[in-house]
N, C-alpha and C positions, 0 to 999 in steps of 0.2 A: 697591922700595927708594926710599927717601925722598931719600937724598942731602943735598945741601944748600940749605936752602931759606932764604932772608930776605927779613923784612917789617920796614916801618916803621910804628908807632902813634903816631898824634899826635894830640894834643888839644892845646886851648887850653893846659896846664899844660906838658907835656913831649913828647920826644919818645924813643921806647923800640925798639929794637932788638931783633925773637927772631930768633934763629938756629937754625935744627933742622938739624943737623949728625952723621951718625951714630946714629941713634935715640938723641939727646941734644937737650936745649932748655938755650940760653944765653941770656941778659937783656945786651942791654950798653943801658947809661943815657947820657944825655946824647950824643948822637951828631948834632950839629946839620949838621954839615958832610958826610955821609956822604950822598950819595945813589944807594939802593938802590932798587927794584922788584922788589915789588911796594909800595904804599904802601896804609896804611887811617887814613883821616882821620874824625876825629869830635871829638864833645861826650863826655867822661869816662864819662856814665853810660852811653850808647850805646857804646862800649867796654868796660867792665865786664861789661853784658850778652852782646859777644862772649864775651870770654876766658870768661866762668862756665858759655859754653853754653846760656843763657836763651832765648838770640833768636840766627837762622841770620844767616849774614854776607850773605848775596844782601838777608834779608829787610828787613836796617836798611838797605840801600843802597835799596831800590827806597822803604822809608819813608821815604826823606831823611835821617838820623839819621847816613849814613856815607857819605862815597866813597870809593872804592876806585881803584887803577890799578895795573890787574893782566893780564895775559892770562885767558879765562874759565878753559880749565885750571888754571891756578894759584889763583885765586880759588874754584873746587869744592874745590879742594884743601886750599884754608886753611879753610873752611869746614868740612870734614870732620874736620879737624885740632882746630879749637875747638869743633864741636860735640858729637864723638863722646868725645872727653876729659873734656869737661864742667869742673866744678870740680878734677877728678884730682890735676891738675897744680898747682892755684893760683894760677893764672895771673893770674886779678884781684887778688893782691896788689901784682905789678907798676907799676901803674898810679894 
């Protein structure tokens, strides 16, 4: 069980909130004051490529494209969560 889990995505543009909550995914927008962990920091298109499932989240961190601040567990976890979803969910419209 999944429980509840939240990340922050920030790019240069915004900053975006998912919550998986109950085998449910929330979007909250604008959330500048909020500080959660785990955090995933990037350039837009290097996000994109997360949420679509294109490219693995370890893999744009260790290419520079992303940091991350997460416990590793959490971080396989989010990983699995965006990779195995793929575009499913639509995630990259968020963004």
């Amino acid at each position: 069980e999944l429980g509840d889990l939240r990340v922050n995505l920030i790019s240069e543009l915004t900053t975006i909130q998912i919550v998986f909550k109950n085998r449910e995914v929330f979007i909250l927008h604008d959330n500048e004051g909020i500080q959660t962990i785990p955090e995933i920091r990037g350039d837009r298109q290097a996000i994109k490529q997360l949420l679509e499932g294109k490219e693995r989240l370890r893999t744009l961190e260790r290419n520079g494209q992303l940091t991350i601040s997460a416990p590793i567990r959490t971080t396989l976890l989010l990983e699995s969560i965006f990779y195995l979803t793929k575009s499913q969910e639509n995630f990259s419209k968020i963004i």
